[in-house]
MIVEX-61807 format. One record per residue (C-alpha): residue number from 1; residue in one letter; x, y, z. Coordinates in steps of 0.5 Angstrom, whole numbers. Layout:
<site seq="NUM" type="a" east="X" north="Y" up="Z"/>
...
# end
This chain:
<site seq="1" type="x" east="-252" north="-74" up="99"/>
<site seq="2" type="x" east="-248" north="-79" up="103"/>
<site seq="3" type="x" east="-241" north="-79" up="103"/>
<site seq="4" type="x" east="-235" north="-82" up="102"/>
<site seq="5" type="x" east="-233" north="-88" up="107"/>
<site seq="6" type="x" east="-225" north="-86" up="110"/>
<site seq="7" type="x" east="-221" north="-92" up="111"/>
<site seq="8" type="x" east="-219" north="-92" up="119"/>
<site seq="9" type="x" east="-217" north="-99" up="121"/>
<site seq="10" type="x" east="-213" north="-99" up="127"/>
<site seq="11" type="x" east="-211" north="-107" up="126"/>
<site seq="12" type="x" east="-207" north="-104" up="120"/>
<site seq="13" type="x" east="-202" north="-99" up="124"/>
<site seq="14" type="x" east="-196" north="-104" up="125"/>
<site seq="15" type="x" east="-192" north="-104" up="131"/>
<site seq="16" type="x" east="-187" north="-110" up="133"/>
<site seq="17" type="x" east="-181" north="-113" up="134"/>
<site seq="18" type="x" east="-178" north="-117" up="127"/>
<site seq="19" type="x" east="-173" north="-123" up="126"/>
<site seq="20" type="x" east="-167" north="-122" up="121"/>
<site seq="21" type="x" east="-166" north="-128" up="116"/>
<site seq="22" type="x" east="-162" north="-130" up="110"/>
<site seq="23" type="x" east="-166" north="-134" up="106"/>
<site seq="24" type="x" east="-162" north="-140" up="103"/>
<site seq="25" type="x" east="-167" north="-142" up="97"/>
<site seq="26" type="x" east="-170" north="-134" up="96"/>
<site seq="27" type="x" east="-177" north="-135" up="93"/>
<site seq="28" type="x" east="-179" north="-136" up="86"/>
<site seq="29" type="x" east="-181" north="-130" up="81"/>
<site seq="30" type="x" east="-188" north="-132" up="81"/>
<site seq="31" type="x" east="-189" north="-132" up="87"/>
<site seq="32" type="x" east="-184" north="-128" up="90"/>
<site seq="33" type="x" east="-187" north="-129" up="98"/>
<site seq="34" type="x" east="-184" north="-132" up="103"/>
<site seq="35" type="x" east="-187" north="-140" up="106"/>
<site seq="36" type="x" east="-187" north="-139" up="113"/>
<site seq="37" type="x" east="-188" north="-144" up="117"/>
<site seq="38" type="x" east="-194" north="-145" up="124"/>
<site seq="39" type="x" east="-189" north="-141" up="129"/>
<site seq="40" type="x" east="-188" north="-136" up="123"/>
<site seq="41" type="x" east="-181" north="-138" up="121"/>
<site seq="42" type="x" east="-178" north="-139" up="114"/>
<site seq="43" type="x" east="-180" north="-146" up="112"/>
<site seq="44" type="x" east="-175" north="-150" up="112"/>
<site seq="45" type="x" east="-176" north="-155" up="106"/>
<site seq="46" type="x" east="-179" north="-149" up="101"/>
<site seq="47" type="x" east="-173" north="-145" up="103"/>
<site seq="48" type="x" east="-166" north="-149" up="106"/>
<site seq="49" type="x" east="-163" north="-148" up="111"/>
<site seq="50" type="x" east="-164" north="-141" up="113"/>
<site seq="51" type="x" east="-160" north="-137" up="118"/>
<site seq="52" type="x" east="-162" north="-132" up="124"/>
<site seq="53" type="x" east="-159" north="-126" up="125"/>
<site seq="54" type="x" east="-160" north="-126" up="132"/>
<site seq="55" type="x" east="-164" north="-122" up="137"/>
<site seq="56" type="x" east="-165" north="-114" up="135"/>
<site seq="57" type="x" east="-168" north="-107" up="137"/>
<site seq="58" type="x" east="-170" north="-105" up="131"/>
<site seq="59" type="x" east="-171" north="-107" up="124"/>
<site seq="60" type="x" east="-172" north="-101" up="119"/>
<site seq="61" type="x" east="-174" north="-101" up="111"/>
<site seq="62" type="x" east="-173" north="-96" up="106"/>
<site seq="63" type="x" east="-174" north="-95" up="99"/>
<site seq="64" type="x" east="-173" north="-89" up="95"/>
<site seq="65" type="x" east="-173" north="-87" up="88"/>
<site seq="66" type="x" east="-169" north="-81" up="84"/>
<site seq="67" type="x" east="-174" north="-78" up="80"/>
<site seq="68" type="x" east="-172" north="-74" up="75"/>
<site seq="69" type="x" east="-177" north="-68" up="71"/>
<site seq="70" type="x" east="-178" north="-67" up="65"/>
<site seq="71" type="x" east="-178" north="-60" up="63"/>
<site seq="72" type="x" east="-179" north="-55" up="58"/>
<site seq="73" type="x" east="-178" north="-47" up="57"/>
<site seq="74" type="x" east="-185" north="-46" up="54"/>
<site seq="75" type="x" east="-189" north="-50" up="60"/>
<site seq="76" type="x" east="-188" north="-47" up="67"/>
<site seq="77" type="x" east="-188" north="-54" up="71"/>
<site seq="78" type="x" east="-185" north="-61" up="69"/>
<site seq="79" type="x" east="-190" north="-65" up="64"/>
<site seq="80" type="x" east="-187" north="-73" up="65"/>
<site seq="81" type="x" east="-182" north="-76" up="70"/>
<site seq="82" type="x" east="-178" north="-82" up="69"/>
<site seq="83" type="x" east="-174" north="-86" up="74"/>
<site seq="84" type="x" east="-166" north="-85" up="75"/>
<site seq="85" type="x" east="-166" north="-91" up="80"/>
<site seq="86" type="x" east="-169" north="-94" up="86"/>
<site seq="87" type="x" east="-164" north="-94" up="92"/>
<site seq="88" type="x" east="-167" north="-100" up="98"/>
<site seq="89" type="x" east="-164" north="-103" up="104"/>
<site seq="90" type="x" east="-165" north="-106" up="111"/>
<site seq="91" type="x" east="-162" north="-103" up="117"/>
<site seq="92" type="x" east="-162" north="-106" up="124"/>
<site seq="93" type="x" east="-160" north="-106" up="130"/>
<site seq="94" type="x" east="-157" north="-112" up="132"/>
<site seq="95" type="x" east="-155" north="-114" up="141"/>
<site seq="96" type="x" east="-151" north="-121" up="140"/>
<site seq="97" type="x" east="-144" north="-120" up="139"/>
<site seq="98" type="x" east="-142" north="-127" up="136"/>
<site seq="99" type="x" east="-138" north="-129" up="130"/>
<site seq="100" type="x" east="-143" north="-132" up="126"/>
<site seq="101" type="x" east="-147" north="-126" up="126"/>
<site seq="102" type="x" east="-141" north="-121" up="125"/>
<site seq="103" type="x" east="-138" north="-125" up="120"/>
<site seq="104" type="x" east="-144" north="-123" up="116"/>
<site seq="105" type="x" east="-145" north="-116" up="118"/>
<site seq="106" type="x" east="-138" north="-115" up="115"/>
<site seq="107" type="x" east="-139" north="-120" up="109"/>
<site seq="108" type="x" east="-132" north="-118" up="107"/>
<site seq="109" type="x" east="-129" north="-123" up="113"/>
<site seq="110" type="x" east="-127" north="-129" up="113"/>
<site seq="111" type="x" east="-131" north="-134" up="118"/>
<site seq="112" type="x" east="-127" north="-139" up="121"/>
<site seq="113" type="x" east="-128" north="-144" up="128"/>
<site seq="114" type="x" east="-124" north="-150" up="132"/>
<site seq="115" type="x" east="-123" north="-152" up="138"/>
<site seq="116" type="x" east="-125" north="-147" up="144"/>
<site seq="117" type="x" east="-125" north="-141" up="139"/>
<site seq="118" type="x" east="-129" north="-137" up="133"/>
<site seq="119" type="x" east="-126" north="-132" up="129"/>
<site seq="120" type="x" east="-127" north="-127" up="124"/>
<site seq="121" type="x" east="-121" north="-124" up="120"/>
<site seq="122" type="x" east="-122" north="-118" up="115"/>
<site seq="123" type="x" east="-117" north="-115" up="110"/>
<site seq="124" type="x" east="-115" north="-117" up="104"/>
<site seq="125" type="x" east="-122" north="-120" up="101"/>
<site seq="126" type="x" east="-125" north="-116" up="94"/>
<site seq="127" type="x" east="-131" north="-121" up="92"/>
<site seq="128" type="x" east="-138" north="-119" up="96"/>
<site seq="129" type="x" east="-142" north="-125" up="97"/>
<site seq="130" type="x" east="-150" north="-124" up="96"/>
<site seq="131" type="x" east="-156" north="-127" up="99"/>
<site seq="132" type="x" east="-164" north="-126" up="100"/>
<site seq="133" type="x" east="-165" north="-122" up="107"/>
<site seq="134" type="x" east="-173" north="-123" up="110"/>
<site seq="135" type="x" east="-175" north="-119" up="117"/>
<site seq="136" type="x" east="-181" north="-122" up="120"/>
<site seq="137" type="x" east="-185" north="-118" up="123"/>
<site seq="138" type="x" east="-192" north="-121" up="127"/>
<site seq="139" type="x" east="-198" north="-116" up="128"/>
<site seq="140" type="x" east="-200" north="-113" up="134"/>
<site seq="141" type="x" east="-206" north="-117" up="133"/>
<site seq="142" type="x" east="-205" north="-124" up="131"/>
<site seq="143" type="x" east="-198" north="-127" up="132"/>
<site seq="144" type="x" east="-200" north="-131" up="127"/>
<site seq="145" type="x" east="-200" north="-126" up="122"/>
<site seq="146" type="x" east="-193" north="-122" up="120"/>
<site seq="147" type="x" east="-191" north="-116" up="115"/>
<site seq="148" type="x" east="-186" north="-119" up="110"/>
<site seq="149" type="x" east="-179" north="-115" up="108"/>
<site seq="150" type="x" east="-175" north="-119" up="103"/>
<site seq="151" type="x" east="-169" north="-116" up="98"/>
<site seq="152" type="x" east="-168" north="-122" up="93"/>
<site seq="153" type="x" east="-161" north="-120" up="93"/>
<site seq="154" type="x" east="-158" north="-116" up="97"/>
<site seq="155" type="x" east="-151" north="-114" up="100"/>
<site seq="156" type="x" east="-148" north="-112" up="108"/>
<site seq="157" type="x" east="-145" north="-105" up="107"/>
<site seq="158" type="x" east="-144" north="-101" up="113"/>
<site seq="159" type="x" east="-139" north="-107" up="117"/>
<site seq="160" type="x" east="-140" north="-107" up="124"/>
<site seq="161" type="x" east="-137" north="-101" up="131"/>
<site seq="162" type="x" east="-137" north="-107" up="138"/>
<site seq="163" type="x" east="-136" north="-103" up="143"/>
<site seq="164" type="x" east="-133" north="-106" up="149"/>
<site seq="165" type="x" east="-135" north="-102" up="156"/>
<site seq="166" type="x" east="-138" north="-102" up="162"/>
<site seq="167" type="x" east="-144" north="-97" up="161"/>
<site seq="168" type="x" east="-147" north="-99" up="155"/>
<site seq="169" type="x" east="-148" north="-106" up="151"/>
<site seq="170" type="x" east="-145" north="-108" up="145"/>
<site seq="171" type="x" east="-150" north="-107" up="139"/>
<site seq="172" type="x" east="-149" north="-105" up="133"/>
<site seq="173" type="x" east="-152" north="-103" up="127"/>
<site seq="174" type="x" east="-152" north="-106" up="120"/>
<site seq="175" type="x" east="-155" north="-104" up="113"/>
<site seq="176" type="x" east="-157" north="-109" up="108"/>
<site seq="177" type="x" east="-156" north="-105" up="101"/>
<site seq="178" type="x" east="-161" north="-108" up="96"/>
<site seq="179" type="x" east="-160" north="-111" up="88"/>
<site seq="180" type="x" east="-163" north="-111" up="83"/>
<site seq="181" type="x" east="-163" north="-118" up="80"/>
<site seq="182" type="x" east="-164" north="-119" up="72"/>
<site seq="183" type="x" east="-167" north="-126" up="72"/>
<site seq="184" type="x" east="-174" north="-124" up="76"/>
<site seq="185" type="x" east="-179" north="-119" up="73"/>
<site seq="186" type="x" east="-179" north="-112" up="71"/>
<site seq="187" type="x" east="-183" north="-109" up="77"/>
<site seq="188" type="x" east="-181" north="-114" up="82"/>
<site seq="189" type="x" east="-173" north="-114" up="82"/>
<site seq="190" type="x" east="-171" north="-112" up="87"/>
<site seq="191" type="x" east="-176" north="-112" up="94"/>
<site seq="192" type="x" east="-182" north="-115" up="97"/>
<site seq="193" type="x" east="-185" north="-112" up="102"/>
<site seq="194" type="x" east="-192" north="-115" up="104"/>
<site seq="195" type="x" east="-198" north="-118" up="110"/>
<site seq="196" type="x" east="-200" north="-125" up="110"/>
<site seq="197" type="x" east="-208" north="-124" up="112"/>
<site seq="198" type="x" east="-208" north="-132" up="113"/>
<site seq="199" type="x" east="-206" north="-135" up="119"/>
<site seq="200" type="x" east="-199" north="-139" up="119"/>
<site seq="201" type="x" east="-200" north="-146" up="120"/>
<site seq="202" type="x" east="-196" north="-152" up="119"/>
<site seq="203" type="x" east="-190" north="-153" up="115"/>
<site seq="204" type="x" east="-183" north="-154" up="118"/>
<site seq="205" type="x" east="-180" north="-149" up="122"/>
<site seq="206" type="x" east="-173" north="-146" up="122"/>
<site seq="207" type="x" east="-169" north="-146" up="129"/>
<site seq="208" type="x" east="-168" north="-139" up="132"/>
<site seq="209" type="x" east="-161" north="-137" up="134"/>
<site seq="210" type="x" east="-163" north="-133" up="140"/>
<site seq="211" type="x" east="-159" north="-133" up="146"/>
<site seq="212" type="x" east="-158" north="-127" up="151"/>
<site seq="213" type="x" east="-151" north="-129" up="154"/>
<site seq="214" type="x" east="-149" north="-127" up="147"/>
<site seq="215" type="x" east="-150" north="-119" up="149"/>
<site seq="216" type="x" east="-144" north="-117" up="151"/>
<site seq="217" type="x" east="-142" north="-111" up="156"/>
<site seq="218" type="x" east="-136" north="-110" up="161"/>
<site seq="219" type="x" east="-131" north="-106" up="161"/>
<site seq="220" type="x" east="-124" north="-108" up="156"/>
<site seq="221" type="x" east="-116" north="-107" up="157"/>
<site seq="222" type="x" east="-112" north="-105" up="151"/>
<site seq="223" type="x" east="-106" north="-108" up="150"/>
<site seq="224" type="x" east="-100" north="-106" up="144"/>
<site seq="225" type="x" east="-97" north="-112" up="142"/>
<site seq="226" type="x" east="-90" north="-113" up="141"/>
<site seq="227" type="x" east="-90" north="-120" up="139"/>
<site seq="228" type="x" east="-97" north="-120" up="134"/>
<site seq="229" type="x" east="-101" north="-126" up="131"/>
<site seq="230" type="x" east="-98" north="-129" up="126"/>
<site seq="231" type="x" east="-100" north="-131" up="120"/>
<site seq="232" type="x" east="-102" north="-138" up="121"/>
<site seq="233" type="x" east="-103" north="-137" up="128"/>
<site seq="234" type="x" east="-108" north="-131" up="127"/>
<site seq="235" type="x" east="-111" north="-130" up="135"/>
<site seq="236" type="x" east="-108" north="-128" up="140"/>
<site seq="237" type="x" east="-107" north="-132" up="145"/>
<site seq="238" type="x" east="-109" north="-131" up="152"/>
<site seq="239" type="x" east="-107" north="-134" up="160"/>
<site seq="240" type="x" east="-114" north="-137" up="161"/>
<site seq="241" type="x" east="-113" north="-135" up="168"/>
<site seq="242" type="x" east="-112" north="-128" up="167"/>
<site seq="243" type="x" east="-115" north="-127" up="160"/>
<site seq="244" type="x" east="-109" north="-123" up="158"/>
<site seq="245" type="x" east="-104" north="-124" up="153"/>
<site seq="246" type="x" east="-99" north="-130" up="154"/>
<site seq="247" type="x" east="-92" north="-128" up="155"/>
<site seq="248" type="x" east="-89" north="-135" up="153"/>
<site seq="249" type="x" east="-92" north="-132" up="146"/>
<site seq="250" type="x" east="-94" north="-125" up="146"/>
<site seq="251" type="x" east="-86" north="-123" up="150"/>
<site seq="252" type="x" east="-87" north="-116" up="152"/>
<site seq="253" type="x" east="-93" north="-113" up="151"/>
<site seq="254" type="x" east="-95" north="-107" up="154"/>
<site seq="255" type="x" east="-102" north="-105" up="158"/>
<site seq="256" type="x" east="-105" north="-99" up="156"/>
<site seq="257" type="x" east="-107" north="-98" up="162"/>
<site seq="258" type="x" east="-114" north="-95" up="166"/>
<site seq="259" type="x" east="-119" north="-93" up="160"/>
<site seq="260" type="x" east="-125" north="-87" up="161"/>
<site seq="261" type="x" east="-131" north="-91" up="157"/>
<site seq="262" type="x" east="-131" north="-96" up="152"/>
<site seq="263" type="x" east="-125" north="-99" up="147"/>
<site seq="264" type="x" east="-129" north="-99" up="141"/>
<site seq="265" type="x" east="-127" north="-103" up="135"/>
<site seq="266" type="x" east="-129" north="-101" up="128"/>
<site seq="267" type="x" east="-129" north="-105" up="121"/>
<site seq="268" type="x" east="-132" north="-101" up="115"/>
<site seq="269" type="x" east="-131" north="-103" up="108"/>
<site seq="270" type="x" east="-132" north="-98" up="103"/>
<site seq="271" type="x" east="-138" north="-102" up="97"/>
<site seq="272" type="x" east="-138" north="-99" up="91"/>
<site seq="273" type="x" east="-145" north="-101" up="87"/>
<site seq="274" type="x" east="-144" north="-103" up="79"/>
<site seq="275" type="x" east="-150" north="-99" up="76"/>
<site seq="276" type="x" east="-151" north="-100" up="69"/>
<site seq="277" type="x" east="-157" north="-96" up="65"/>
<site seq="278" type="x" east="-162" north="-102" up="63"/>
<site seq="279" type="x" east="-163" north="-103" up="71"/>
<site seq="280" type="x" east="-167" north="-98" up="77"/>
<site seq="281" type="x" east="-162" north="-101" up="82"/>
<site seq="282" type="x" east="-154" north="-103" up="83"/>
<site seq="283" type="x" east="-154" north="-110" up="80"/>
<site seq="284" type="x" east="-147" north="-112" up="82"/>
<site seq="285" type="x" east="-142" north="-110" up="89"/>
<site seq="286" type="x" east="-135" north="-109" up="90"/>
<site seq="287" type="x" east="-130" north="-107" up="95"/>
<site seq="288" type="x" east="-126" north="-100" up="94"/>
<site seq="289" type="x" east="-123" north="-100" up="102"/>
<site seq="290" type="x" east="-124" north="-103" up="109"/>
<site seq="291" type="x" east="-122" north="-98" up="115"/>
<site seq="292" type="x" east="-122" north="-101" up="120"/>
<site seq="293" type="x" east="-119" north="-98" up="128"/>
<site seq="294" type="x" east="-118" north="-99" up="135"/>
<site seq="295" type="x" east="-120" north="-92" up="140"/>
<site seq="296" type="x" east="-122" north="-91" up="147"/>
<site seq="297" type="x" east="-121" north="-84" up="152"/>
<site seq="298" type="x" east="-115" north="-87" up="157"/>
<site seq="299" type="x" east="-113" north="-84" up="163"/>
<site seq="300" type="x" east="-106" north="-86" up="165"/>
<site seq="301" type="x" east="-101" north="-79" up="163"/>
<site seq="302" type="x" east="-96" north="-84" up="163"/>
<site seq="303" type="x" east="-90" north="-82" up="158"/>
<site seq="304" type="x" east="-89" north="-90" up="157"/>
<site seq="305" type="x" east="-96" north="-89" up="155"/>
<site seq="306" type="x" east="-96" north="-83" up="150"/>
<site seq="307" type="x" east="-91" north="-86" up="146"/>
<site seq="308" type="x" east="-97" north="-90" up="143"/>
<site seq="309" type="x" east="-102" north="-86" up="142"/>
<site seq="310" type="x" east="-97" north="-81" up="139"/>
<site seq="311" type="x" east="-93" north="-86" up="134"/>
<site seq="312" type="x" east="-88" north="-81" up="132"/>
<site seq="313" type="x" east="-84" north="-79" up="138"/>
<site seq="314" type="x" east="-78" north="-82" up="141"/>
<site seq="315" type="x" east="-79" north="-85" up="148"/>
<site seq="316" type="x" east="-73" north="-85" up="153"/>
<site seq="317" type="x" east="-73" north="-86" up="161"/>
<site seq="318" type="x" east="-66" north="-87" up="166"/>
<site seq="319" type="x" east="-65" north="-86" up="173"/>
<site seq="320" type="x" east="-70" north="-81" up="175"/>
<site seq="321" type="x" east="-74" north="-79" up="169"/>
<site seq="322" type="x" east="-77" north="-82" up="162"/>
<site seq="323" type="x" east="-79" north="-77" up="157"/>
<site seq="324" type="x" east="-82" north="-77" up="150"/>
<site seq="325" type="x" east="-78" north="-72" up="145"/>
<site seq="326" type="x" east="-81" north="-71" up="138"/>
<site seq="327" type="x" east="-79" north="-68" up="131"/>
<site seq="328" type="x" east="-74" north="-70" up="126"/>
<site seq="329" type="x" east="-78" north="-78" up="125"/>
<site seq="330" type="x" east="-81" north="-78" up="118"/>
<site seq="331" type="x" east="-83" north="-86" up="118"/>
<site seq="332" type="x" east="-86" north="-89" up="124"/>
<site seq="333" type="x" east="-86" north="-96" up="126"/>
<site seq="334" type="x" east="-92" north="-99" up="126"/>
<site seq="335" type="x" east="-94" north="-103" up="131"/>
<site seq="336" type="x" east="-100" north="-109" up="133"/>
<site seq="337" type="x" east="-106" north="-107" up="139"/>
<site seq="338" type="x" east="-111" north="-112" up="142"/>
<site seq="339" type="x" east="-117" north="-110" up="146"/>
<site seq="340" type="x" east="-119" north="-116" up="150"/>
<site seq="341" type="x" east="-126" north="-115" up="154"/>
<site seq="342" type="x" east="-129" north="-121" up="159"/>
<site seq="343" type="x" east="-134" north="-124" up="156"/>
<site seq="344" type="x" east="-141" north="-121" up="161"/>
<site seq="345" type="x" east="-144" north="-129" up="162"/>
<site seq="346" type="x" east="-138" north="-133" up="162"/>
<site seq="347" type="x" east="-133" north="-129" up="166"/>
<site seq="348" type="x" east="-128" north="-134" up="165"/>
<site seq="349" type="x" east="-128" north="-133" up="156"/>
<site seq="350" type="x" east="-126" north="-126" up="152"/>
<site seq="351" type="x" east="-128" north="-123" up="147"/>
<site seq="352" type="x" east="-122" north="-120" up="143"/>
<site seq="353" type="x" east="-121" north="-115" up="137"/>
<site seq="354" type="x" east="-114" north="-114" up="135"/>
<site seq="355" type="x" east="-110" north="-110" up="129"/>
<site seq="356" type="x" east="-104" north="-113" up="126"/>
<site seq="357" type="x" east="-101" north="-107" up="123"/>
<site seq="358" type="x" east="-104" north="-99" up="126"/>
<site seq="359" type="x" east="-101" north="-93" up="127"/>
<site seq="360" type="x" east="-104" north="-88" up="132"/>
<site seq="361" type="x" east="-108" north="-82" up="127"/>
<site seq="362" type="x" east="-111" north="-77" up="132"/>
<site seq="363" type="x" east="-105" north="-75" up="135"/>
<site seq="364" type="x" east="-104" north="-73" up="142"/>
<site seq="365" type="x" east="-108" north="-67" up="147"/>
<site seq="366" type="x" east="-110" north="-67" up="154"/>
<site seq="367" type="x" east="-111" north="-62" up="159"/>
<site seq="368" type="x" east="-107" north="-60" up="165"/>
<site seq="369" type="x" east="-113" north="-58" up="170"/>
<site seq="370" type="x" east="-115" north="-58" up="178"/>
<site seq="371" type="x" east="-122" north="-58" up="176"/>
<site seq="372" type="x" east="-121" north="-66" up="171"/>
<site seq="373" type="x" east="-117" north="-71" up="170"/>
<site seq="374" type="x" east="-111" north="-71" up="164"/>
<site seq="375" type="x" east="-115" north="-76" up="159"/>
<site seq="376" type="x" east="-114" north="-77" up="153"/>
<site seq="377" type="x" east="-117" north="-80" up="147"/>
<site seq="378" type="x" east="-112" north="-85" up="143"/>
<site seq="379" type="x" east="-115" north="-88" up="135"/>
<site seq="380" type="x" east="-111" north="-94" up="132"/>
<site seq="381" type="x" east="-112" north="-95" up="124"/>
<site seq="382" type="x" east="-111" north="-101" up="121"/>
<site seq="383" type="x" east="-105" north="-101" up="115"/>
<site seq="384" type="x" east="-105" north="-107" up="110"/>
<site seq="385" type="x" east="-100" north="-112" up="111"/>
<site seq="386" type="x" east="-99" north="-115" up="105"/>
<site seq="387" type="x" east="-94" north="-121" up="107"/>
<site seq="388" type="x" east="-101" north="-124" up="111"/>
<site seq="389" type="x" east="-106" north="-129" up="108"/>
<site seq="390" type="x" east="-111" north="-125" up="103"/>
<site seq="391" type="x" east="-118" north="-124" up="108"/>
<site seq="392" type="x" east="-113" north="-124" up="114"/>
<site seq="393" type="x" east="-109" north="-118" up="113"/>
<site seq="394" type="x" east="-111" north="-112" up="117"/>
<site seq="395" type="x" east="-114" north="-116" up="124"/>
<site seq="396" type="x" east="-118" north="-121" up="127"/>
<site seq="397" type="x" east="-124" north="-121" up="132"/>
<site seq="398" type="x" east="-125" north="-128" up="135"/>
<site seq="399" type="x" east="-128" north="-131" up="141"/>
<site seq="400" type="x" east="-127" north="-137" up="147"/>
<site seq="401" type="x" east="-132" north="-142" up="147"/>
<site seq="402" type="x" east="-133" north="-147" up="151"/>
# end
């Protein structure tokens, strides 16, 4: 008697890199794959004008149901499930530091460029845009075959953590929360995830936003600024011998000092998702908070110094001491920081986040040791500044081009 023949194929376990797009013109309920042309991008007549996210070191899928049993007392196990709802989502990894590309990592943000600058703001905004994201990933075997993700609908969740530091590049990770759109057909709402078994030939190509001189690693300086941006004028202006703040505009400001490892800037909004029971998944989004923050290790025990990492102490200094008393102060003063770090391929530009309005949340501890140096770790979190402009009123990242 012959067996049954297992079904061992090789050529079908998949390993590759993947591309990240969003998709102008999502494809059509009837046939919800995407047209790639013959270099395995989007087509750009049948899909628009698609964007690529950049360059990435991972890309991972999931979807995962909640299945609810149905149970009763005169039976010993479940006899039916149903399905409570369907959570699924893109995360990846993405290595290029540019606006365009946070802008849509954050998607609470407002982009905006000129002449020698982009810039992202963030703070204030409520509406979540939406759009169809693609991960195009060739086989291993034939690059002229791909494995196809596309969420029809989706939007950017996690916000963005850029690291600015000597030791590691400035990544980060991002994770596209899939909807559920009603107008397509039940069973095919939310994702599509598919292999193409026919060579990719023809078509119109869509341009790949592919550049390593936008991977960013090199140390930053942290900056208290007296004289923060002002509305109109929302970045912080820079000597562009020194990248660091001009005086004729921001008078006074202060450098932190020397740091131990990286200045890390956070912008995290919080999405609700809208549920509603005649759908498996979310079917709208909206903003419930942003938290955004400035941290590094710095390592100067200056008491200039600790007044800001503090934030409720009172600074004093005279002939032959300064000093930082505290207890007794019940409304801090807010105050602006800055973290300006130099560009790794262009060392004559920089890349700035700064903070309109923080104050310091994780107090102040170090330790006095033969053995270590008395370092110690500051956190700066954005407040509202309700007197800005709404999507710019906690802080901006921005960047000089040329």
């Amino acid at each position: 008697m012959a067996g049954t023949a297992k079904d061992i194929q090789p050529t079908k376990i998949h390993q590759g890199y993947s591309d990240l797009w969003v998709i102008a013109t999502p494809p059509v309920d009837a046939t919800p794959r995407l047209v790639l042309a013959s270099d395995g991008t989007p087509d750009s007549v049948t899909h628009g004008a698609c964007i690529h996210l950049g360059a990435t070191n991972d890309c991972r899928f999931s979807a995962k149901p909640t299945i609810h049993n149905l149970e009763l007392d005169q039976l010993d196990a479940p006899f039916d499930i149903y399905l409570g709802e369907l959570a699924a989502q893109l995360e990846a990894t993405f290595a290029q530091v540019e606006m365009t590309k946070l802008s849509r990592a954050l998607g609470v943000g407002a982009y905006g460029t000129g002449s020698g600058y982009k810039q992202v703001t963030f703070g204030g905004l409520v509406v979540v845009p939406t759009f169809c994201l693609a991960a195009i990933s060739p086989t291993k075997e034939n690059v002229l075959r791909h494995v196809v993700t596309v969420l029809f609908k989706t939007a950017a969740a996690g916000g963005f953590q850029v690291i600015f530091g000597r030791g590691v590049p400035s990544l980060y990770k991002c994770n596209f929360i899939a909807l559920a759109d009603l107008d397509r057909t039940a069973g095919k709402q939310m994702f599509n995830v598919y292999r193409t078994l026919i060579d990719c030939a023809g078509g119109s190509p869509s341009a790949k936003s592919f550049s390593l001189t936008e991977t960013q690693q090199g140390p930053g300086d942290l900056w208290v600024l007296p004289d923060p941006p002002s509305n109109s004028e929302v970045r912080v202006t820079l000597d562009t011998a020194t990248l660091t703040p001009d005086p004729s505009v921001h008078a006074g400001s202060i450098h932190l000092g020397a740091t131990v490892g990286p200045i890390t800037l956070t912008v995290k909004p919080t999405i609700s998702l809208g549920k509603i029971d005649q759908a498996d998944g979310p079917v709208y989004v909206y903003v419930e908070k942003i938290e955004a923050s400035l941290e590094t290790e710095l390592s100067q025990l200056g008491v200039d110094k600790l007044q800001y990492a503090l934030g409720v102490g009172a600074y004093d200094s005279a002939a032959g001491f300064e000093q930082l008393t505290g207890g007794g102060v019940d409304q801090p003063v807010p105050f602006c920081v800055a973290g300006i770090a130099k560009k790794r391929s262009i060392s004559t530009k920089a890349i700035i986040g700064c903070l309109y309005r923080v104050m310091p949340t994780d107090g102040v501890e170090f330790t006095l040791s033969r053995k270590s140096p008395a370092t110690y770790k500051v956190k700066f979190t954005a407040l509202s500044d309700a007197t800005r402009t709404a999507g710019q009123q906690m802080g901006v990242i921005h960047e000089m081009i040329a």
